[in-house]
C-alpha positions as CSV (number, residue, x, y, z in Angstrom):
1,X,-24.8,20.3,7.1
2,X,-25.3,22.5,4.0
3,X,-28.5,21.1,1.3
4,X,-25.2,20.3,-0.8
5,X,-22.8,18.6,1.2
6,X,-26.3,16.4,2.4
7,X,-26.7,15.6,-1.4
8,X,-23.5,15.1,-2.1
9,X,-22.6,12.5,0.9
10,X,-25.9,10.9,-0.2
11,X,-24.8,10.0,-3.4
12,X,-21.3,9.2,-2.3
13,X,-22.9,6.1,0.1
14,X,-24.9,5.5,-2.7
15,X,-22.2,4.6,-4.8
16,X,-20.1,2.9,-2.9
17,X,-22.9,0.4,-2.0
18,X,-23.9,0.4,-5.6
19,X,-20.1,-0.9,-6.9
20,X,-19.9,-3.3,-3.9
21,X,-22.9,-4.8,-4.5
22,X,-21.1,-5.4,-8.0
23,X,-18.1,-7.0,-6.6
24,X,-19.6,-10.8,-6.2
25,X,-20.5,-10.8,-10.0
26,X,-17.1,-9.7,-11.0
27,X,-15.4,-12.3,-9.0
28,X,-17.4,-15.2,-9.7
29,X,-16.7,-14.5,-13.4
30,X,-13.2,-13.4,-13.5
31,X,-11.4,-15.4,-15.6
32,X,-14.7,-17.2,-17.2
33,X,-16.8,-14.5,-19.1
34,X,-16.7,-14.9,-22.9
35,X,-15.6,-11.6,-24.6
36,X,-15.4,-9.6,-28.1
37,X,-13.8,-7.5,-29.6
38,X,-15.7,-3.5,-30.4
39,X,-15.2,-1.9,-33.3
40,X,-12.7,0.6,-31.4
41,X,-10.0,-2.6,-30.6
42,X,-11.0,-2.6,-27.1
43,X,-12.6,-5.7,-25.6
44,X,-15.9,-6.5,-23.9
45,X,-17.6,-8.6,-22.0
46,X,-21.4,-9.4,-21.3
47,X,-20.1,-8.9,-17.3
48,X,-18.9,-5.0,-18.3
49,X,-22.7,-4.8,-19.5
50,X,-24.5,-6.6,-17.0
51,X,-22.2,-4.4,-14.0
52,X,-22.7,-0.9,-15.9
53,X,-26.5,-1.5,-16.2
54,X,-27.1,-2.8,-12.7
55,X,-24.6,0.4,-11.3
56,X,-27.3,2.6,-13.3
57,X,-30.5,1.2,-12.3
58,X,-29.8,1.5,-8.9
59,X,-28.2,5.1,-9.0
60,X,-31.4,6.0,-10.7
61,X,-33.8,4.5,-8.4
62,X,-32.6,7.4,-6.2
63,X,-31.4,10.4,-8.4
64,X,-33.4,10.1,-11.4
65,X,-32.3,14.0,-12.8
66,X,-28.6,12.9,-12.8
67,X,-26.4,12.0,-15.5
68,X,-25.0,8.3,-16.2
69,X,-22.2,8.1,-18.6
70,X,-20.7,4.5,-18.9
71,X,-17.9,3.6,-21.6
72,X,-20.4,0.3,-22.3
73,X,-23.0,2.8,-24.1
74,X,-24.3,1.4,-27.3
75,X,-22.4,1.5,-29.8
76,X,-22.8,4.5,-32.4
77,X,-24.1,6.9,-29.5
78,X,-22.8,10.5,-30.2
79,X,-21.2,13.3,-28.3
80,X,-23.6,13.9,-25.0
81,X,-23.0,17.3,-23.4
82,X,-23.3,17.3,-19.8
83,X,-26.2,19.5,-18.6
84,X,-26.7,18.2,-14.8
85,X,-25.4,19.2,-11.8
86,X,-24.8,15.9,-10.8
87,X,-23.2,13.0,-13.3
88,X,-21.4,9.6,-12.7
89,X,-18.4,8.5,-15.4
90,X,-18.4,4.9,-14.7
91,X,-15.9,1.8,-16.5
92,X,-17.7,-1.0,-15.4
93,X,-14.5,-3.1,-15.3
94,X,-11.3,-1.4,-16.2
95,X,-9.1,-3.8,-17.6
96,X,-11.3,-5.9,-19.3
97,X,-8.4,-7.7,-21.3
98,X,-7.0,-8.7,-17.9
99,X,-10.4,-9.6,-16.4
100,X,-11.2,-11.8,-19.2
101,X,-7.4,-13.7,-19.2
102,X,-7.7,-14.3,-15.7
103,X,-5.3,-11.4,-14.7
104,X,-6.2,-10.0,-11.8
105,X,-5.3,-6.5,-12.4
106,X,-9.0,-5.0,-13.0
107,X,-11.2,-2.4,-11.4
108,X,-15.0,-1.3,-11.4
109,X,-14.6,2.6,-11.6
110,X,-17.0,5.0,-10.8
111,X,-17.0,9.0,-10.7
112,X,-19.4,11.3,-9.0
113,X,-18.8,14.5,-10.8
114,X,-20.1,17.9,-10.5
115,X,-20.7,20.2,-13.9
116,X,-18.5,17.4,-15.4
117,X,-16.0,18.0,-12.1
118,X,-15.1,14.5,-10.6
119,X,-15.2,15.2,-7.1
120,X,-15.4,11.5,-5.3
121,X,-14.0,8.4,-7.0
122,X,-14.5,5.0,-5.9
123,X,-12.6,2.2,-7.1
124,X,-13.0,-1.8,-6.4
125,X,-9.4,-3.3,-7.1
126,X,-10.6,-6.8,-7.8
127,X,-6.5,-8.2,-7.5
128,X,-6.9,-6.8,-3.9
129,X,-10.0,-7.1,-2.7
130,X,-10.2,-3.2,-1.4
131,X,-12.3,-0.3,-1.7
132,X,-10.5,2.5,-2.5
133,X,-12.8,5.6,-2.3
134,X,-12.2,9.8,-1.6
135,X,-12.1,13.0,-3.1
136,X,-10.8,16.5,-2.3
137,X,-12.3,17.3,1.6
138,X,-13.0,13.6,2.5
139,X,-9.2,12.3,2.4
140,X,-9.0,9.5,0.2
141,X,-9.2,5.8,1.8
142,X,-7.1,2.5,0.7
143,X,-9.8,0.4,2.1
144,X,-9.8,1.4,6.1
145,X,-6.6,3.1,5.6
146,X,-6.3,6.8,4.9
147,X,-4.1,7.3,2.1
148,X,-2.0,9.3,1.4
149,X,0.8,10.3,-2.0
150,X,4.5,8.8,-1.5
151,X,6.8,11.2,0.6
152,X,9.9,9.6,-0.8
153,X,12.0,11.6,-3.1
154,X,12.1,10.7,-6.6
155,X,14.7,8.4,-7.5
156,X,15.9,5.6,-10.2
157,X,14.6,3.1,-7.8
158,X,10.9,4.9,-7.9
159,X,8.2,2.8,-9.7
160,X,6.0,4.3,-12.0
161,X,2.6,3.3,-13.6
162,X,3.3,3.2,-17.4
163,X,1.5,2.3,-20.8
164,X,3.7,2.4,-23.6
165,X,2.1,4.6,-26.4
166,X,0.4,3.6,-29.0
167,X,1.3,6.5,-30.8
168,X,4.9,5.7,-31.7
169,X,5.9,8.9,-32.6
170,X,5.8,9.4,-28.8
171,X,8.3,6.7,-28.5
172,X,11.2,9.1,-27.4
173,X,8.7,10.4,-24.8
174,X,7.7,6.8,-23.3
175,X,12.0,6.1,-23.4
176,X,12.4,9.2,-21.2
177,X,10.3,7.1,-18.5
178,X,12.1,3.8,-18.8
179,X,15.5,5.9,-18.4
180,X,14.7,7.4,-15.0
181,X,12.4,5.2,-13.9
182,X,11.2,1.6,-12.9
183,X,8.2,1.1,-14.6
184,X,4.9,-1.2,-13.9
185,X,2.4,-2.0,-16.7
186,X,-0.7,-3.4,-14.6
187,X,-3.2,-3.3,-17.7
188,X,-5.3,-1.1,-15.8
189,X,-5.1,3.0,-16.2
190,X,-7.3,3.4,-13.1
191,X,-5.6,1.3,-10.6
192,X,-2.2,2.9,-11.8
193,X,-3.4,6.4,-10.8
194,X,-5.3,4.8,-7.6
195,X,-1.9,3.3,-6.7
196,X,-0.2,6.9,-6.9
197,X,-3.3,8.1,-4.6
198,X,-2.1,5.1,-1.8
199,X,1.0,5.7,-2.5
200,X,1.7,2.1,-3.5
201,X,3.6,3.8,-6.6
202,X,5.9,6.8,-6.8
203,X,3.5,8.1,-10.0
204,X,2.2,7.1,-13.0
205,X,2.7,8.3,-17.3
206,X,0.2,7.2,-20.1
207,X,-0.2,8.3,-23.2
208,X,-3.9,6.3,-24.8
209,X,-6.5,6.6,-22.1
210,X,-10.1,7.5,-22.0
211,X,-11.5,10.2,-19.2
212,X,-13.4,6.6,-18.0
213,X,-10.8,4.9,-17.2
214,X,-9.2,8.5,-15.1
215,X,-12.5,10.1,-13.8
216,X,-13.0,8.1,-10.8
217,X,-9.2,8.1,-9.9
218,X,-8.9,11.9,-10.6
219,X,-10.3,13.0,-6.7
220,X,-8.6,9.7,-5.3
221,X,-5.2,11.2,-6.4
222,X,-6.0,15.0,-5.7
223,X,-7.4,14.1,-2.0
224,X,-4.4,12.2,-1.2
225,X,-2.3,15.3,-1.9
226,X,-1.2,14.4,-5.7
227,X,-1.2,16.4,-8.4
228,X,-2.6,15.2,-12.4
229,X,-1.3,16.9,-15.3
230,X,-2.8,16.6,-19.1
231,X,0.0,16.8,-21.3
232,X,-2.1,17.4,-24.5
233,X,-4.9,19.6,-23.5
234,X,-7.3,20.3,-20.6
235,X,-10.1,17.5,-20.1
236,X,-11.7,19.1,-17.2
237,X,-14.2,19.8,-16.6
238,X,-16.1,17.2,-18.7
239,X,-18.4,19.0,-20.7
240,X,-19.4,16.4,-23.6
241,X,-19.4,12.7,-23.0
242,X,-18.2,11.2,-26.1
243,X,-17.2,7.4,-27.0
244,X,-15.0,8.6,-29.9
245,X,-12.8,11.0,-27.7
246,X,-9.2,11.3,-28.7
247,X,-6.9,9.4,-26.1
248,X,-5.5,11.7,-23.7
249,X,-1.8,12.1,-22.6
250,X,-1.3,12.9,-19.0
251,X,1.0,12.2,-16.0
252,X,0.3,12.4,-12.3
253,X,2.2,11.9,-8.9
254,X,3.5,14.3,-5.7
255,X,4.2,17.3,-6.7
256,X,7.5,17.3,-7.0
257,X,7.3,13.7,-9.2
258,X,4.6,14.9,-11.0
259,X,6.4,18.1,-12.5
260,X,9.5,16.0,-13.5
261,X,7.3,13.6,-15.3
262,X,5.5,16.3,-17.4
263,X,9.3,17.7,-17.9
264,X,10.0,14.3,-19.3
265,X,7.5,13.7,-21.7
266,X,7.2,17.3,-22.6
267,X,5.9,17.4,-26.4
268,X,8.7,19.4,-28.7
């Protein structure tokens, strides 16, 4: 085994133990934790905190040169360039709005990235109760199943992950979707694009995320044989962490899906 490949498996079991040693925390307060509202209309809880700083401490304890980038920085941090070779891009829980409601729809996501590449994901899905985990070379895993994009051919019956946009001049865009497609708003960007990686849904369209709440899904999705497509400019690889990012526009799927999708939403 190459120096590399030993530091990168390394890390890999080090996450994975880091986000399910998470996983009792986030179910014992699903539902319960007390939230606010941040200055950028998204919602927080003292749980998001508590989860991104324990993730941290114990990545650290180990690989003190790399990177951590969490969207649960303090508030009023600035742009951070990426300068190591290793970095993790973590969302403590995606779906915080769910999480807090008692919707079960939520997921802790972390990213192992390389020069700002995400090359491993892993992915809790609370509603489930799986690890979802892989990147491109280690197959992607539902849990104990390999995983693997839908084979079926595109059709009006194939369910897509779908925000509408917040943007409403991207209105006609989102309409394309809902007229080819059956859609599924979960509340949760990552476990839509995780869901295209299992092959649980035929693809997946939004139009307001954050590269937190993608990074982690990013390799599950490639390693499973999907493609992901940014719509309104290139976000990898990641070379500034910044909390104030514009949202990105992207779709992703099998091939195949994942061209008509961009087709669809194509800005003119």
């Amino acid at each position: 085994m190459s120096d590399y490949l030993a530091e990168l498996t390394q890390r890999i079991e080090a996450g994975k133990a880091a986000v399910m040693a998470e996983t009792g925390l986030l179910h014992r307060e699903f539902g319960r934790a007390e939230s606010r509202w941040k200055s950028d209309g998204t919602r927080v809880t003292a749980i998001d905190i508590a989860i991104s700083e324990n993730i941290f401490r114990r990545l650290r304890a180990s690989f003190p040169d790399d990177q951590m980038f969490s969207e649960e920085l303090p508030e009023g941090d600035g742009p951070v360039a990426v300068t190591a070779r290793f970095s993790w891009i973590l969302d403590p829980i995606d779906g915080t709005n769910n999480f807090a409601l008692g919707i079960p729809y939520c997921a802790i996501s972390l990213a192992l990235a390389v020069h700002g590449e995400p090359v491993y994901g892993i992915v809790y899905d609370l509603s489930r109760r799986v690890l979802m985990h892989g990147g491109p070379g280690f197959g992607m895993f539902d849990g104990e199943r390999q995983a693997v994009v839908s084979a079926e051919k595109p059709t009006t019956e194939t369910i897509i992950g779908f925000h509408s946009p917040s943007d409403k001049t991207l209105v006609p865009a989102a309409e394309a979707i809902i007229a080819h497609f059956k859609i599924r708003g979960l509340g949760s960007a990552t476990l839509h694009l995780a869901y295209v990686a299992a092959g649980l849904f035929g693809g997946t369209v939004d139009f307001n995320v954050k590269i937190w709440d993608l990074a982690a899904a990013i390799p599950l999705c490639r390693a499973a044989g999907g493609e992901v497509r940014f719509i309104n400019g290139e976000q990898l690889p990641m070379r500034v962490f910044d909390l104030k990012m514009k949202r990105i526009m992207y779709v992703a799927g099998p091939p195949g899906t994942a061209e008509i999708l961009a087709r669809l939403v194509a800005i003119r």
